[in-house]
C-alpha positions in Angstrom: 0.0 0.0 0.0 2.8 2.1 0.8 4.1 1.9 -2.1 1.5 2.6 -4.1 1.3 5.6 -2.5 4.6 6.8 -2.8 4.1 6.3 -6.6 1.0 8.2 -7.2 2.7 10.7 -5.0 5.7 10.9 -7.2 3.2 11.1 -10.5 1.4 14.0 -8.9 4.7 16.0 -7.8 6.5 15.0 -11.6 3.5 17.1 -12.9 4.1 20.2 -11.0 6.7 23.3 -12.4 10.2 22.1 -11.2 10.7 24.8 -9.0 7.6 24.5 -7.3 8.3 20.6 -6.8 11.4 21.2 -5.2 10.1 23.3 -3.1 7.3 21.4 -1.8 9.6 18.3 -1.3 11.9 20.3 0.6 8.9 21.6 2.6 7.5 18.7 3.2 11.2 17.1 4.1 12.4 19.9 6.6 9.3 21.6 7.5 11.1 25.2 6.2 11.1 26.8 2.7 14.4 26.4 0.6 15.6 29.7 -0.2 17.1 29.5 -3.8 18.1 32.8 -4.1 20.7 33.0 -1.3 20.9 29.2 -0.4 23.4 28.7 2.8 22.7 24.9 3.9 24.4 21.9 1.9 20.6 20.7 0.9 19.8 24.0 -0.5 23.0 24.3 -2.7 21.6 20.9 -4.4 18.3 22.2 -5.0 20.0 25.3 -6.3 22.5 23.1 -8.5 19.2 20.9 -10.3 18.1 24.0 -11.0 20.8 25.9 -12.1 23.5 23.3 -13.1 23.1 21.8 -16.9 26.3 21.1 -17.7 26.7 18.1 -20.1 29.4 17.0 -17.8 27.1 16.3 -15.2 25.4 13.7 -17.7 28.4 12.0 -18.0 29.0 12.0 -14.5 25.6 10.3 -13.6 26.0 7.7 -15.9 27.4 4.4 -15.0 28.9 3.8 -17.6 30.1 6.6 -19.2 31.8 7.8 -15.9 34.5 5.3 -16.0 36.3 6.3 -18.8 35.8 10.2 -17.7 37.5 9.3 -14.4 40.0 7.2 -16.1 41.3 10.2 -18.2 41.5 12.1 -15.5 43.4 9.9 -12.7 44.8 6.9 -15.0 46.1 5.5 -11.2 42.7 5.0 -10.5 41.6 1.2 -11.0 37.7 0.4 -13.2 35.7 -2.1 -12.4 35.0 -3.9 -16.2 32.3 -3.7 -18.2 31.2 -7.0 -19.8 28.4 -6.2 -21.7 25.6 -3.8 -22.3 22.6 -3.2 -23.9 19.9 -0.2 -24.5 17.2 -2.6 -25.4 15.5 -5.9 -24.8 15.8 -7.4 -28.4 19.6 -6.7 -27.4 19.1 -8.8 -24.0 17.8 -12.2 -26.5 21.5 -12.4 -27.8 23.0 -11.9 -24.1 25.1 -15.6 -24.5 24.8 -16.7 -19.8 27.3 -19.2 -21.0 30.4 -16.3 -22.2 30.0 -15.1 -18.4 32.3 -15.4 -16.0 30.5 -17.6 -12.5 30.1 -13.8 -10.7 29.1 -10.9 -11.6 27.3 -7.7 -11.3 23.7 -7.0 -13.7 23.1 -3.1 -13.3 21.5 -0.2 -14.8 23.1 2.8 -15.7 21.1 5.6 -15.4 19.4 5.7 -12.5 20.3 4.0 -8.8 19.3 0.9 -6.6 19.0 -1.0 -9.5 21.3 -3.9 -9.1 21.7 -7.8 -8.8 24.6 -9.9 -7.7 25.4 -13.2 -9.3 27.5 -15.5 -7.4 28.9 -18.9 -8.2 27.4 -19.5 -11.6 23.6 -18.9 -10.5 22.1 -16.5 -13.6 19.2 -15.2 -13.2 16.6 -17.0 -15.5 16.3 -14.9 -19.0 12.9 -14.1 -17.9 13.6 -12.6 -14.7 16.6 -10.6 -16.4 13.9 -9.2 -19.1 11.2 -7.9 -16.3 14.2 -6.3 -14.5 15.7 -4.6 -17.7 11.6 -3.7 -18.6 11.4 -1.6 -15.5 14.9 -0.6 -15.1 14.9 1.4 -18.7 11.2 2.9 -18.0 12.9 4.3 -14.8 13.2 8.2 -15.1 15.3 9.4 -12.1 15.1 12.8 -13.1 11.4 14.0 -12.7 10.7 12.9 -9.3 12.5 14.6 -7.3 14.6 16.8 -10.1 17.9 15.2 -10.3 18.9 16.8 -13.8 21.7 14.9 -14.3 19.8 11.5 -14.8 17.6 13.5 -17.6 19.8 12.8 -21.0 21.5 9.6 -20.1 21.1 7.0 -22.6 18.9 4.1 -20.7 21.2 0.8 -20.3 21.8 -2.6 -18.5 25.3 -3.5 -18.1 27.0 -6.5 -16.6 30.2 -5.5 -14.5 33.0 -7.0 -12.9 32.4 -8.3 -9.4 34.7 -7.5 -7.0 35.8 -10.1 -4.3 36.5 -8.5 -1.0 37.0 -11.6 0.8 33.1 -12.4 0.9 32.6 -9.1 3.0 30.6 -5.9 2.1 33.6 -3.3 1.4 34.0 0.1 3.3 32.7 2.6 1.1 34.6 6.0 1.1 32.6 8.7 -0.2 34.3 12.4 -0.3 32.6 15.8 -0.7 34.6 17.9 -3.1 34.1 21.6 -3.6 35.7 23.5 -6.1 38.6 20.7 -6.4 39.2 20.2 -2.7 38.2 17.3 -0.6 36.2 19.4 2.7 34.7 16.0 3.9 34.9 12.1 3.9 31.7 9.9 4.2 32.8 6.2 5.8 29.7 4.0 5.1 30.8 0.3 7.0 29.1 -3.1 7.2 26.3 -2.3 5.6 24.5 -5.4 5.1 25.0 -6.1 8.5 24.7 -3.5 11.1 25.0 -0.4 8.7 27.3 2.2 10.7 28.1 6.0 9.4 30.9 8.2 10.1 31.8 11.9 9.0 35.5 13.2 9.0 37.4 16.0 7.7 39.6 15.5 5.2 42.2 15.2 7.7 40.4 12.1 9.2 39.4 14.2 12.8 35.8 12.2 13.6 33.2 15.2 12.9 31.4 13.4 16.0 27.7 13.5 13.9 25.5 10.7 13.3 24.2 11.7 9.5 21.3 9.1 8.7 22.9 6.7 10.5 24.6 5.6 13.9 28.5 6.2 13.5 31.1 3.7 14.8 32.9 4.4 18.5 35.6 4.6 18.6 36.0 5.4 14.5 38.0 3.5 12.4 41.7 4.4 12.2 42.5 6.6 9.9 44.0 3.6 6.6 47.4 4.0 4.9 45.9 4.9 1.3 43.8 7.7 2.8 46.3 10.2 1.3 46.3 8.9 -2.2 42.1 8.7 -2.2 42.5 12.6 -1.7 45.0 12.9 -4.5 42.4 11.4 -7.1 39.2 12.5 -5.5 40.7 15.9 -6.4 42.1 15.3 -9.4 38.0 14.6 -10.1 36.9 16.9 -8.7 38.2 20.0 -9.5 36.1 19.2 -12.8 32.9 20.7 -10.9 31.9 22.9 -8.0 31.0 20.0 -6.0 30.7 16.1 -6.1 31.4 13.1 -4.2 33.3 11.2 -4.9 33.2 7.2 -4.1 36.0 4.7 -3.8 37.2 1.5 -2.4 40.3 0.0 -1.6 40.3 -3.2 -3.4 43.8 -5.8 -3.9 45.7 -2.5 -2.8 44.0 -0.2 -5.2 42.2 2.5 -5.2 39.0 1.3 -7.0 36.7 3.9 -8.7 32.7 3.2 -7.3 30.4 6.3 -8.7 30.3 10.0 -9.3 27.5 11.1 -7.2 26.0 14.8 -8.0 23.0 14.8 -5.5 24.0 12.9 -2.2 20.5 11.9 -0.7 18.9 14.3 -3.7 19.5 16.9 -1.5 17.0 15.9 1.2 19.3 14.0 3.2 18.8 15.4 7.1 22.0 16.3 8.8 22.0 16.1 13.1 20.9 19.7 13.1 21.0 22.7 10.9 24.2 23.9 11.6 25.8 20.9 10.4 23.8 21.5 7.0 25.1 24.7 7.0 28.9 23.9 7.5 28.6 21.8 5.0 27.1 24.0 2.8 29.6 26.9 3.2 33.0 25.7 1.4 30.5 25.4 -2.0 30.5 29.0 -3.9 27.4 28.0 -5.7 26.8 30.2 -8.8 
């Protein structure tokens, strides 16, 4: 039923004049109007930025695919997870050979997010379920909802990507906010699939003490060896745009590229207080 809801709810609001939308989502999110034309808190700068922000680099950004090789160029140290195969179409899907597939793997769309299966030990998914999937996957629009431009011109696709191995455990994930080429902040998402835990550093690793969506590890994590060198290329990245985050792993002692992410939480992600949206929000010189 929920769900149902939440998809007539999204029709409805898709309808409305962008601006308006965003600003009753943000309303109805934070309880306070989102004040595009002198935005000060971190979720504001985001609204400001779907708004504002149509760069055909962002495109390329959002996209799954296309990413890899604009990250590549830009920090060749960097390591890609592989493509194996892609298509834009289900008529493309029918000549998808299981067989030429290594036992694991990763079946994914590119435009759009939480759309992903993992296969593991030689167990496909059967050709029917893999068509249903790629049926709603490529219908998915990501940008009307909740305005998330970026997702607008990206060429629908399933892919199948390299898995990654790390050791049979869900891998730290080390996400870091980049404004104008400099890494202000670093995200440390940890055992997700088991006890998800959250925490929020500077760039110099001191624990920002927060607990942003979720609880954060105590003590935190020691600050790892290859810290330094996940800096160097999430700069290299990002002094490309006035903000993204950047997200990497540390797989068989490399630094292993994840996404580009333009909109963390679509903007309507709720930091412990205002302030903290705020100090998050000032190193961005939003245009």
């Amino acid at each position: 039923m929920a769900s149902i809801q939440y998809k007539l709810f999204s029709n409805l609001i898709g309808i409305l004049p962008i601006k308006l939308r965003l600003q009753v989502l943000f309303y109805r999110r934070f309880k306070e109007f989102c004040n595009f034309d002198s935005p000060k808190t971190f979720n504001e700068k985001l609204q400001v930025k779907k708004l504002k922000d149509h760069s055909d680099k962002l495109t390329v950004a959002a996209d799954k695919i296309a990413s890899k090789m604009f990250v590549k160029n830009l920090a060749p140290e960097l390591y890609i997870p592989k493509t194996l195969w892609s298509a834009g179409s289900l008529d493309e899907l029918e000549k998808l050979d299981l067989k030429q597939l290594p036992s694991d793997y990763v079946f994914k769309a590119n435009h759009t997010s939480q759309t992903i299966e993992i296969i593991k030990n030689g167990k496909h998914l059967p050709l029917k379920k893999m068509k249903a999937l790629t049926r709603s996957w490529l219908k998915h629009d990501q940008a009307t909802a909740l305005g998330e431009w970026a997702y607008k011109n990206i060429p629908a696709k399933v892919f199948i990507e390299e898995f990654l191995d790390f050791d049979g455990k869900e891998p730290d994930d080390y996400k870091f906010f980049v404004y104008h080429g400099k890494v202000e902040f670093i995200q440390l998402d940890s055992d997700r699939f088991i006890e998800h835990k959250r925490n929020m550093f500077d760039r110099d690793w001191n624990d920002l003490g927060i607990d942003y969506s979720f609880a954060r590890k105590s003590p935190p994590p020691a600050k790892p060896s290859f810290l330094d060198l996940m800096i160097q290329i999430s700069e290299k990245i990002g002094k490309e745009f006035d903000f993204v985050r950047v997200d990497l792993y540390w797989y068989q002692n490399k630094v292993t590229f994840g996404e580009l992410t333009i909109y963390p939480g679509a903007g309507f992600e709720k930091f412990p207080s205002k302030e903290w949206d705020e100090k998050f929000g000032l190193p961005w010189r939003i245009q």
